[in-house]
Each structure stands twice: as structure tokens, then as C-alpha cells.
TIBA-291452 format. One record per residue: residue number from 1; residue in one letter; x, y, z of N, C-alpha, C in turn. Coordinates in Angstrom, 3 decimals. Each point is the difference from the previous one (the first is absolute). Layout:
<marvexs>
<marvex NUM, a, <X, Y, Z>, <X, Y, Z>, <X, Y, Z>>
...
</marvexs>
This chain:
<marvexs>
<marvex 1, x, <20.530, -25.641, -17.470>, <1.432, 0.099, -0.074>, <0.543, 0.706, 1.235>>
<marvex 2, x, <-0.800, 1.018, 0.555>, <0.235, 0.743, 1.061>, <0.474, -0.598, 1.459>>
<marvex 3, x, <-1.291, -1.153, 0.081>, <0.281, -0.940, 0.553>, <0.964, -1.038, 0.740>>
<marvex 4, x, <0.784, -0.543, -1.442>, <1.156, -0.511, -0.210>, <1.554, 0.633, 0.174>>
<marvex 5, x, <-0.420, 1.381, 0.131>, <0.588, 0.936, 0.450>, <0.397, -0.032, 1.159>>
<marvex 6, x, <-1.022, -0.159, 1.065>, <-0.363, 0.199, 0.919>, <0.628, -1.025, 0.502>>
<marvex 7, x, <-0.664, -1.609, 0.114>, <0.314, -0.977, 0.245>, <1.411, -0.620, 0.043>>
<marvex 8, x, <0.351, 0.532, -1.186>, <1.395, -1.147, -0.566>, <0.929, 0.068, 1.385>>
<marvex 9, x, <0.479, 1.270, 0.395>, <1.024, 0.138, 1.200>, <-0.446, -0.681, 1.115>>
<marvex 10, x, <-1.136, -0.302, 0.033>, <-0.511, -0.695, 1.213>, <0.420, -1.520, 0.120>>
<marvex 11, x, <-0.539, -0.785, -1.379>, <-0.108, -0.901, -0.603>, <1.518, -0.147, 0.598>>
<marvex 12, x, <0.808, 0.629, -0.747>, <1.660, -0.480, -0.235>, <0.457, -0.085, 1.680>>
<marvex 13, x, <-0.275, 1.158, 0.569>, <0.306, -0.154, 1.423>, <-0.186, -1.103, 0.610>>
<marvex 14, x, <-1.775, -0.609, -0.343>, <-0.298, -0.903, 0.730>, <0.706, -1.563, 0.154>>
<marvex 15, x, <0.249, -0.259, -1.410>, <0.407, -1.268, -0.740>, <1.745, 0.338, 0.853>>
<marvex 16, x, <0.879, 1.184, 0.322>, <1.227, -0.017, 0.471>, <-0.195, -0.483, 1.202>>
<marvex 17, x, <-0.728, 0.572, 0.716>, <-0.297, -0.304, 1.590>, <-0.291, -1.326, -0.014>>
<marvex 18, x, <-0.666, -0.622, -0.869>, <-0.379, -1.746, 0.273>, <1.133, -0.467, 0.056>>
<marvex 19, x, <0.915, 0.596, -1.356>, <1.334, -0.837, 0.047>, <0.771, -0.113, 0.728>>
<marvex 20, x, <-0.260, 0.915, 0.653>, <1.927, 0.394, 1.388>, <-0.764, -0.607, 1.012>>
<marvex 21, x, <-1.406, -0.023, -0.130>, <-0.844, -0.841, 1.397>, <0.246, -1.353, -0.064>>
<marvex 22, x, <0.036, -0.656, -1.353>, <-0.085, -1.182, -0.469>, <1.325, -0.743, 0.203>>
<marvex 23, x, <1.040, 1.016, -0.565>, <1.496, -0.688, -0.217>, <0.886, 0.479, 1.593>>
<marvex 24, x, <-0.921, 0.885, 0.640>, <1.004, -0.357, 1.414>, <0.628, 1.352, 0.313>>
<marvex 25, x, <-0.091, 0.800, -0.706>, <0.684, 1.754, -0.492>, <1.793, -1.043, -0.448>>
<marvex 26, x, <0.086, -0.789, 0.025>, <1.861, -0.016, -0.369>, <0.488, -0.446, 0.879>>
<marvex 27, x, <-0.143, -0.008, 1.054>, <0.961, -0.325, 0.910>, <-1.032, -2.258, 0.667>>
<marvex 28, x, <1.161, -0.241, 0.615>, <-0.474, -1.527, 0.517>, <-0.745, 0.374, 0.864>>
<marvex 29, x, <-1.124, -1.428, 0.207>, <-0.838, 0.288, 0.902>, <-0.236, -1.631, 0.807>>
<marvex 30, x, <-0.327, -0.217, 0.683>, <-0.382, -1.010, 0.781>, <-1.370, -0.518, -0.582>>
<marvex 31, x, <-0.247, -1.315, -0.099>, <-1.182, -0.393, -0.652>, <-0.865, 0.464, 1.198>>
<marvex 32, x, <-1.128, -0.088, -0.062>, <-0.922, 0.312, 0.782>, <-0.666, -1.544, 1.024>>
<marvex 33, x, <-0.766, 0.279, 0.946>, <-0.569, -1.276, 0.404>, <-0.611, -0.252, -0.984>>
<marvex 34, x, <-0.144, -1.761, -0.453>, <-0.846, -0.146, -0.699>, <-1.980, 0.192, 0.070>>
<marvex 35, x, <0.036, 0.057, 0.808>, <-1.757, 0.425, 0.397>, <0.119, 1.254, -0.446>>
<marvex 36, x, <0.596, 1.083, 0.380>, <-0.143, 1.354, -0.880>, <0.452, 0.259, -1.229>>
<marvex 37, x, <0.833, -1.173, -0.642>, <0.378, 0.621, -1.611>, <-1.033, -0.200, -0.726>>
<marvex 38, x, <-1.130, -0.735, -0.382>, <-0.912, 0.151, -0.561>, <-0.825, 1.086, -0.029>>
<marvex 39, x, <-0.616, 0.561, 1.162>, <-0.275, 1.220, 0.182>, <0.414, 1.182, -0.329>>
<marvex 40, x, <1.528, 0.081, -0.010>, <0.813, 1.277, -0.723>, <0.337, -0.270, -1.240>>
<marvex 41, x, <-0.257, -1.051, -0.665>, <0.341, -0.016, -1.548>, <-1.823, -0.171, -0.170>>
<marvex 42, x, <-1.154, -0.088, 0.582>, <-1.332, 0.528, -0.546>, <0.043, 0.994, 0.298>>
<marvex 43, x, <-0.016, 0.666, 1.250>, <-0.513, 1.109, 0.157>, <0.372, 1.315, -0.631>>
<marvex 44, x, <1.343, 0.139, 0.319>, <1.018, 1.116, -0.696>, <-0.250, 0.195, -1.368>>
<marvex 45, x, <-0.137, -0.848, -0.829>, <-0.409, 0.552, -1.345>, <-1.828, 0.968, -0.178>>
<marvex 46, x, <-0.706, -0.787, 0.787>, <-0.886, 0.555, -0.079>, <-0.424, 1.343, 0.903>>
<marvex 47, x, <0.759, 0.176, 0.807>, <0.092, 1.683, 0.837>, <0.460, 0.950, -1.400>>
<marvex 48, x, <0.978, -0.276, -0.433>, <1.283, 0.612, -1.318>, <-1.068, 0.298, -0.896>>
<marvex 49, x, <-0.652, -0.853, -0.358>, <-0.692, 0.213, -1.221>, <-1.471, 0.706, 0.338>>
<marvex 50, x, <-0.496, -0.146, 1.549>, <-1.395, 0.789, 0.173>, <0.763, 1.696, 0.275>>
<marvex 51, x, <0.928, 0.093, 0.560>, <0.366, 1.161, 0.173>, <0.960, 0.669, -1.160>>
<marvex 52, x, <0.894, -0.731, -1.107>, <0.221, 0.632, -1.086>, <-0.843, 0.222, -0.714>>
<marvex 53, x, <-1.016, -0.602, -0.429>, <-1.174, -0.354, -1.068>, <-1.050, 0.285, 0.525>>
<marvex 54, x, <-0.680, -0.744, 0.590>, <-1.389, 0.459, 0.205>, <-0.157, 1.119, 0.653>>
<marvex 55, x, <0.406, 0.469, 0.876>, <-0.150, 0.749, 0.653>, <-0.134, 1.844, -0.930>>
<marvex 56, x, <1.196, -0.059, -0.735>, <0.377, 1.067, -0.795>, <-1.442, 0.294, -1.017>>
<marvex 57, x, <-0.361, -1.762, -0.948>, <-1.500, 0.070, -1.104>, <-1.472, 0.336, 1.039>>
<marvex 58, x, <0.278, -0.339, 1.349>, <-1.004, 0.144, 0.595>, <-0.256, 1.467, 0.479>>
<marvex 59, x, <1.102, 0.680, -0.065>, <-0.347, 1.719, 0.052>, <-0.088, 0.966, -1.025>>
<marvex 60, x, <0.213, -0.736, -1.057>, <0.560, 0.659, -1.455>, <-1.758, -0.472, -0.352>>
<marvex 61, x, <-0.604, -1.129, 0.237>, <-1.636, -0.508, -0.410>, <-0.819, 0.647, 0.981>>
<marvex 62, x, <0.233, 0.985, 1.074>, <-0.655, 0.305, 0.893>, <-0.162, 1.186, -0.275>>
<marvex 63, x, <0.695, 0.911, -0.544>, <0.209, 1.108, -0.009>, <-1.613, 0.350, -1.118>>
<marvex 64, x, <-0.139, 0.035, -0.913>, <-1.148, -0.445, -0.819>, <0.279, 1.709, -0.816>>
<marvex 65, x, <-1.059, 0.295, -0.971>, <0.324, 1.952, -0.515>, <0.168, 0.746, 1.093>>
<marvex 66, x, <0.912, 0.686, -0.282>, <0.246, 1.359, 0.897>, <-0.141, 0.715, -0.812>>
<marvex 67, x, <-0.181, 1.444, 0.081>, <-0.144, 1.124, -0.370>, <0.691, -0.202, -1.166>>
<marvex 68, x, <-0.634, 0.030, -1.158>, <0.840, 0.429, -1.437>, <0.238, -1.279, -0.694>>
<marvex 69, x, <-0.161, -1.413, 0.586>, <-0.172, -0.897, -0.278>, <1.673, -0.373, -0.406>>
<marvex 70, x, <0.946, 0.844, 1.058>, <1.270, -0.441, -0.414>, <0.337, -0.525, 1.447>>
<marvex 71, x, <-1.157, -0.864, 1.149>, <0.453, -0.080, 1.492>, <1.035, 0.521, 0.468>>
<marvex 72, x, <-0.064, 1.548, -0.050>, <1.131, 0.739, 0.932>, <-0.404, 0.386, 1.542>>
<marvex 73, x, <-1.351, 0.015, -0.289>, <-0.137, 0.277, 1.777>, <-0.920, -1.298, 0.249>>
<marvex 74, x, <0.561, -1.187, -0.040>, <-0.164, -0.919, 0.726>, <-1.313, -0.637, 0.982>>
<marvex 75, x, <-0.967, -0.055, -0.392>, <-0.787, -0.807, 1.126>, <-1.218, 1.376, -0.042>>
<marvex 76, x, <0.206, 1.241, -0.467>, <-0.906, 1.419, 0.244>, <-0.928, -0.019, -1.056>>
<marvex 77, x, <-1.433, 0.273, -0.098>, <-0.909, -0.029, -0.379>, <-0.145, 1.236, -0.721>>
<marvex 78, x, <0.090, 0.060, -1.140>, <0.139, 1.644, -0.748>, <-1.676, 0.125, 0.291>>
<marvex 79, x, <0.272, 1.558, 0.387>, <-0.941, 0.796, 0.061>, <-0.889, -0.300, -1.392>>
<marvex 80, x, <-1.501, 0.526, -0.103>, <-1.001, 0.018, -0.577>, <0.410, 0.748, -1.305>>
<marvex 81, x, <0.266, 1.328, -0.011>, <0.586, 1.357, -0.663>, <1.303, -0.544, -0.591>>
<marvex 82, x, <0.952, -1.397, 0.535>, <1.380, -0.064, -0.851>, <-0.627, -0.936, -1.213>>
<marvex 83, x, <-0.693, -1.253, 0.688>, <-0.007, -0.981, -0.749>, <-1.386, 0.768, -1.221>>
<marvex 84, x, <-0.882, 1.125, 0.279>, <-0.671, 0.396, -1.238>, <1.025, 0.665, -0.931>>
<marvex 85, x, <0.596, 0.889, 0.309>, <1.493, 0.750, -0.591>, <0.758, -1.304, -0.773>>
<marvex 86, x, <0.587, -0.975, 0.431>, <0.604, -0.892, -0.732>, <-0.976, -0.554, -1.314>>
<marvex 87, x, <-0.876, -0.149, 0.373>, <-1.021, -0.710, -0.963>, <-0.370, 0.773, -0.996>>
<marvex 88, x, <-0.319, 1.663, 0.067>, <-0.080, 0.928, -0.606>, <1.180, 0.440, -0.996>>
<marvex 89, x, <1.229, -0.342, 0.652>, <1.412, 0.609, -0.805>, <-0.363, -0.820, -1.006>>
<marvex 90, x, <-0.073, -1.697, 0.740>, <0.023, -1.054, -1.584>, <-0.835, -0.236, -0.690>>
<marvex 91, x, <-0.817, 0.956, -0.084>, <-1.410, 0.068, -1.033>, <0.492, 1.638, -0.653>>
<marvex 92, x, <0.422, 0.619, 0.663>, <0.361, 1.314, -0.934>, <0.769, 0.335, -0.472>>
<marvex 93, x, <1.672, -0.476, 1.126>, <0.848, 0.699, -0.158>, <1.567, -1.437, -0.497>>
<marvex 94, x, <-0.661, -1.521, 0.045>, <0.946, -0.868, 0.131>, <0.627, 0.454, -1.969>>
<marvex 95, x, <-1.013, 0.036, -0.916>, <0.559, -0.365, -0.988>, <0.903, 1.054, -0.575>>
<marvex 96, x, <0.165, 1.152, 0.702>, <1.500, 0.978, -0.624>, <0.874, 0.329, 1.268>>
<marvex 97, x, <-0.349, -0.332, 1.273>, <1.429, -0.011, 0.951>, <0.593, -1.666, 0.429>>
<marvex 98, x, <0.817, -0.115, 0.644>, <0.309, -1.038, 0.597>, <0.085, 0.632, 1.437>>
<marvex 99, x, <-0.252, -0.979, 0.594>, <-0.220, -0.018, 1.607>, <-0.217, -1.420, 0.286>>
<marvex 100, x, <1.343, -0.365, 0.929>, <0.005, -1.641, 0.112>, <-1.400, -0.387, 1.406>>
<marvex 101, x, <-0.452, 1.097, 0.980>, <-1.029, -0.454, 0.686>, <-1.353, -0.623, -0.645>>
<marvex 102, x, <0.065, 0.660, -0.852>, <-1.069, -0.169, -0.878>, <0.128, -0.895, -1.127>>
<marvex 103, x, <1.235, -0.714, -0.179>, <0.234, -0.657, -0.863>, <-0.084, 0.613, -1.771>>
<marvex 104, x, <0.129, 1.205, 0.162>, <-0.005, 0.667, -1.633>, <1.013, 0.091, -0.183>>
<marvex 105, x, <-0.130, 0.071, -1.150>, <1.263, 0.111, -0.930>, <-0.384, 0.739, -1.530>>
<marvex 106, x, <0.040, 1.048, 0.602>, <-0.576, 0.661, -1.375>, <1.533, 0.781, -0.732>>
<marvex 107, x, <-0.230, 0.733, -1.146>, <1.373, -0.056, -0.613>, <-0.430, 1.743, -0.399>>
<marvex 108, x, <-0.678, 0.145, -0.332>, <-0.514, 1.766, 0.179>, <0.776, 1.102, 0.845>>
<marvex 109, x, <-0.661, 0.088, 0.639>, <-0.092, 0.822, 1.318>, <1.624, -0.648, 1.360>>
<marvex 110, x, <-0.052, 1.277, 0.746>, <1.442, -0.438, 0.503>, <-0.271, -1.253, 0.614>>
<marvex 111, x, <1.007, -0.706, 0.237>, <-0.253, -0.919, 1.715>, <0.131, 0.740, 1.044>>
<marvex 112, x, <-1.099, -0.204, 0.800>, <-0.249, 0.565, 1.301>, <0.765, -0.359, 1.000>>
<marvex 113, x, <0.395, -1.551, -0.238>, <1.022, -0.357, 1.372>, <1.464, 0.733, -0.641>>
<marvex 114, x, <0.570, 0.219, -1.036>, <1.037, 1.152, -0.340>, <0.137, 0.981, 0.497>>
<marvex 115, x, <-1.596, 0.767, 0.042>, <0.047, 1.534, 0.325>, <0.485, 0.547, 1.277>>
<marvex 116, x, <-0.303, -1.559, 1.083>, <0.173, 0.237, 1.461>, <-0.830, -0.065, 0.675>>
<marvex 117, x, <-0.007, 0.377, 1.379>, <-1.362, 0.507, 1.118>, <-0.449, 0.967, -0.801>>
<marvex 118, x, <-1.508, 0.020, 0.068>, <-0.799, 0.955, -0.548>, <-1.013, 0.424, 0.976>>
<marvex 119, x, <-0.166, 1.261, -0.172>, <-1.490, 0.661, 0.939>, <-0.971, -0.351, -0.530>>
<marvex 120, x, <-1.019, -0.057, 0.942>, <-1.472, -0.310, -0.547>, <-0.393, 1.304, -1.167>>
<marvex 121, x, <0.495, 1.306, 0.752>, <-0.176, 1.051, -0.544>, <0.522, 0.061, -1.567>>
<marvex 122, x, <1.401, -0.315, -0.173>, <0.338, -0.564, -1.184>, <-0.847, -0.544, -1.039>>
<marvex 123, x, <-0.389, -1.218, 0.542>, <-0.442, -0.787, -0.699>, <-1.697, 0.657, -0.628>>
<marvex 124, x, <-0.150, 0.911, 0.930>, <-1.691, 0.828, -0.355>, <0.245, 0.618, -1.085>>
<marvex 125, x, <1.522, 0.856, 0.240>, <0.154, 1.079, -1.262>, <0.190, -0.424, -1.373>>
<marvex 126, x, <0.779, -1.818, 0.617>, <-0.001, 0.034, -1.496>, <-1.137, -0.925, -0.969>>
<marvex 127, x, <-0.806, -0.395, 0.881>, <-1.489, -0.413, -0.738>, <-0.731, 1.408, 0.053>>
<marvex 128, x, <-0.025, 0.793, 0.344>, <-1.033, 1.351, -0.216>, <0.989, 0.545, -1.307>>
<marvex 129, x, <1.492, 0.024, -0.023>, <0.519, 0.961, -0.927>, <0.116, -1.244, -1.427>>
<marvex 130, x, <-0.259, -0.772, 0.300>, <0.798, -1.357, -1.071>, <1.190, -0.321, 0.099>>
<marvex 131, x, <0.780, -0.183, 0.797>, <0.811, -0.462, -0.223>, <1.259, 1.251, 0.572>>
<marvex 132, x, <1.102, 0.307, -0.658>, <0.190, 1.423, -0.347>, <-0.696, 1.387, -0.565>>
<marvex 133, x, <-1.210, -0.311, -0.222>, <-0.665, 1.269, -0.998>, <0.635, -0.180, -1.508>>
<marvex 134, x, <0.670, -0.710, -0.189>, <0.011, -0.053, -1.260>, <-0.349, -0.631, -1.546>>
<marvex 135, x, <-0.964, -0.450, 1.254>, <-1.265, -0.727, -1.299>, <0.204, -1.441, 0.008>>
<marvex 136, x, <0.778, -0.682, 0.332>, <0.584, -1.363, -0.468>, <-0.948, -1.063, 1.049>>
<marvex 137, x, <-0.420, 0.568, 1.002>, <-1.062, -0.772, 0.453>, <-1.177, 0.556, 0.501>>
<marvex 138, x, <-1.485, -0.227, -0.497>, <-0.802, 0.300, 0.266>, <-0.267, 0.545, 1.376>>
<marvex 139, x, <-0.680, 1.504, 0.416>, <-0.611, 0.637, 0.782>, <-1.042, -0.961, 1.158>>
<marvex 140, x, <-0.393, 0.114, 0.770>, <-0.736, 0.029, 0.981>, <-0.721, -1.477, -0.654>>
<marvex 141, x, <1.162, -1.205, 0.205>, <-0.504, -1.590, -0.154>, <-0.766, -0.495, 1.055>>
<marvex 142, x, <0.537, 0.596, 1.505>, <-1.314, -0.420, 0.832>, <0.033, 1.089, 0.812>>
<marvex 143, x, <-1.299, 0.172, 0.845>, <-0.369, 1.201, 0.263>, <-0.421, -0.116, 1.309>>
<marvex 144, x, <-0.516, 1.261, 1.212>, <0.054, -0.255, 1.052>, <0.542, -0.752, 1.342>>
<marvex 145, x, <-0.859, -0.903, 0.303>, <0.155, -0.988, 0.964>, <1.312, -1.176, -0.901>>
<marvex 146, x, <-0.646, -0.519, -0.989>, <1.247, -1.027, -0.977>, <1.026, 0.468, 0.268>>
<marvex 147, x, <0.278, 1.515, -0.608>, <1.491, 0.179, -0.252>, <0.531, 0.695, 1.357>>
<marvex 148, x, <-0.592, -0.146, 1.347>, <0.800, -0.035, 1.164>, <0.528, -1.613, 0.328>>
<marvex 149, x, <-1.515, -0.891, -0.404>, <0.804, -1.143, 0.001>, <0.671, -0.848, -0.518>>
<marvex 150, x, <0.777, 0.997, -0.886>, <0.893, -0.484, -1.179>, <1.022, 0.387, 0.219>>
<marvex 151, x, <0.070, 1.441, 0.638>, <1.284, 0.923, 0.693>, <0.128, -0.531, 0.822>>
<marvex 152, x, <-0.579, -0.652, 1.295>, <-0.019, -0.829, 1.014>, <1.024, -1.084, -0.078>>
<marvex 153, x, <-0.308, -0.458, -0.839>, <0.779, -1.924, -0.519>, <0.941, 0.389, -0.790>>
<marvex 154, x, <-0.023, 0.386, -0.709>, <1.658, 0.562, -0.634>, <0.906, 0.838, 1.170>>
<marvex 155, x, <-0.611, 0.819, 0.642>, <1.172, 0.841, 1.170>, <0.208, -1.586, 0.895>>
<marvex 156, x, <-0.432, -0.849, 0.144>, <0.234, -1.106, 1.212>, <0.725, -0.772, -0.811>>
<marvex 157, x, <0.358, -0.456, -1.457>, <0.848, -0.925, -0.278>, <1.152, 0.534, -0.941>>
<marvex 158, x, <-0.520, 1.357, -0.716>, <1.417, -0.184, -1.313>, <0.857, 0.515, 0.856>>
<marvex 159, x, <1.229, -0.634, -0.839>, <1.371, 0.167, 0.379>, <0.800, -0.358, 1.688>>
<marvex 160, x, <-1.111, -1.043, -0.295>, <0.579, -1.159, 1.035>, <0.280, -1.049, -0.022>>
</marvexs>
């Protein structure tokens, strides 16, 4: 859907530009030699449509996961430490927060993209403390090395 998002303004742009290309912008025009009107009624549509259209799916299909699996940084190869952190949140942490990098949607626990930018440091205290300390989510879910690379990937995507 995101996608389509993305696209539609392009789409609509593109299909206008054919038209005002097509119908002349409005004003009279002189027919063309005939040896070149064939050429500008083939060619012109197909420039319009590689550069409204293809051009736009061909960078939007190029781009491939970025960091968080929401392609925000474009074309960049997440580090080793983000993409274990992502994988880790959604084995521990997807089914009581929501966090759209990660595609959770948990109904528990706050949403993380709500809370804002978060520190890595943050994010330590509140898997070492549970949460707030107030019991509602389990203590020390991952530990060491994990839960830096869990603080890692959550400080790089929520609340963006």
C-alpha cells in the first residue's frame, strides 16, 4: 500500500505530461513534416512513460531491505549487530510492542515508534529493569551481546 503511495503522484503526473505532450499544450500548432510525425507520435509516448513509470518502479525495486526493513536508508547494507537486533526484537520483543521496522504489532507494551528517538542506553535500562520496573514486563529478556543488539536496532529505527 506504501507503495501506491508512493507511486500514484508519479503515475498521475506522468499520464498529464503525455496529455499536454499529446494535445499540443492548447495552443495551434503546425502539422509537422510528414517523415517526422510518426516518430513523435511513437516516440514521445514511450520517453513519458519510461521516465514517469519505469524509471520511478525501477528505483523503488532497486532499493531492496534497508535497515529495519522499512527502506529508509536506501541502497545501505545494515550492519551485522542491526539486522541480529531486528531479528532478536521479533522473536522476543514483537508480540507486546509495536514497532513498524520490525513489522510488530504487539498490543501490550508501549509502541516504540510513539515513544520517539530512543538511546541505545534507554533501551538497556529498560530490558535490564523490565520495562518501567514495574513488573509488567519481564526482567533481563535478552542479555549481554543480544540486548546491545536489540538496543542497537531499536535506537536506529523507532520513532521514525
Amino acid at each position: 500500500m506504501e507503495v501506491l503511495g508512493f507511486l500514484a503522484p508519479w503515475v498521475l503526473l506522468g499520464v498529464a505530461v503525455l496529455f499536454l505532450a499529446l494535445s499540443g499544450g492548447g495552443r495551434p500548432r503546425q502539422a509537422p513534416p510528414r517523415r517526422a510525425g510518426w516518430a513523435l507520435r511513437v516516440l514521445v509516448p514511450f520517453v513519458y512513460v519510461g521516465v514517469g513509470v519505469i524509471v520511478p518502479a525501477l528505483v523503488i525495486a532497486g532499493r531492496g531491505e534497508a535497515v529495519g526493513g522499512t527502506a529508509r536508508l536506501a541502497g545501505v547494507q545494515a550492519p551485522e549487530e542491526i539486522q541480529r537486533g531486528k531479528e532478536l526484537f521479533r522473536q522476543t520483543c514483537a508480540s507486546c510492542h509495536t514497532l513498524a521496522a520490525a513489522n510488530a504489532r504487539g498490543v501490550t507494551g508501549p509502541s516504540l515508534d510513539q515513544l520517539g528517538a530512543m538511546t541505545s542506553e534507554r533501551v538497556l535500562g529498560a530490558i535490564r529493569l523490565g520495562g518501567t520496573g514495574k513488573g509488567r514486563m519481564p526482567t533481563d529478556l535478552v542479555r549481554g551481546g543480544n540486548a546491545e543488539a536489540v538496543a542497537a536496532f531499536v535506537e536506529r529505527v523507532a520513532g521514525k
